[in-house]
N, C-alpha and C positions, 0 to 999 in steps of 0.2 A: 584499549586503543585511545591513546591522547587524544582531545580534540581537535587539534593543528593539525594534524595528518587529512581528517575528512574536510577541514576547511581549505586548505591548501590545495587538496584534489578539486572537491567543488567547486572554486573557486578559478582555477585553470579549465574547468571543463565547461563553467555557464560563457553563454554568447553576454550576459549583460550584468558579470559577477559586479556587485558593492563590495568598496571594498570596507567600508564600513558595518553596514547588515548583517554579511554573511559572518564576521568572527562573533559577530554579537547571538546570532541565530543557532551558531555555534557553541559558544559557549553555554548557553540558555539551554540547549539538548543534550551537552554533559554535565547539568547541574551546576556548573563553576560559575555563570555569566553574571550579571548584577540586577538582573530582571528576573526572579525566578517565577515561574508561572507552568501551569501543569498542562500541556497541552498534548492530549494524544486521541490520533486518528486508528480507530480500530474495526481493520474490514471483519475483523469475525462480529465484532458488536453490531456494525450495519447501522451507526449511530449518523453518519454523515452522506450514507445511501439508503436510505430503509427501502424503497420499491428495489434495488436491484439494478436499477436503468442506469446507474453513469460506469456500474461493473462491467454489463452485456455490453457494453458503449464499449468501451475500454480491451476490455479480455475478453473477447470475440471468443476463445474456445469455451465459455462458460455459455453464451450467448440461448441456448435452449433447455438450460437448467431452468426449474423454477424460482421463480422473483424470491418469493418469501423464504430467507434461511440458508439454502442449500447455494445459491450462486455466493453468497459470502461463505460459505464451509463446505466446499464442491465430496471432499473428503470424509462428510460425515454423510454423501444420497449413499441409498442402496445400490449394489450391482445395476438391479434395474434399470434406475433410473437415468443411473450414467449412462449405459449398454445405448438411452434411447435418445438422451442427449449425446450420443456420439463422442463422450469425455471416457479416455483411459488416464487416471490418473497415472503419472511418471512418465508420458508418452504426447499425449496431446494437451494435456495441461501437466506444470512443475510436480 
């Protein structure tokens, strides 16, 4: 998928779209832009949440999983665990 398509979209859908930033922001996340720089947010990593707390914030159905691991990889608790955090994977969480 070209990059203009998602800038074009995002761009109509922000309350306070640039219209500067976003092709630039844009183009910088499909490798084409003139800034290249590696920047990636990875919730399995748990590099930019390690306690868990802006996940539970956030994704309320994850909210009584445990902090450490499993609220970033709900997919990898045992039956258990989920059974007792109240998560059916496919149903109560994606």
């Amino acid at each position: 998928v070209n990059w203009v398509r998602g800038c074009d979209w995002f761009h109509d859908t922000l309350v306070d779209a640039d219209a500067a930033i976003n092709p630039m922001m844009w183009q910088n996340a499909g490798r084409s832009g003139i800034d290249q720089w590696n920047f990636v947010l990875s919730p399995q990593a748990a590099s930019q949440d390690p306690s868990g707390e802006y996940t539970k914030t956030w994704v309320p159905e994850l909210a009584n999983l445990p902090s450490v691991g499993l609220v970033h990889r709900p997919w990898e608790a045992s039956a258990d665990v989920l059974e007792e955090a109240g998560v059916v994977l496919g149903e109560t969480y994606p």
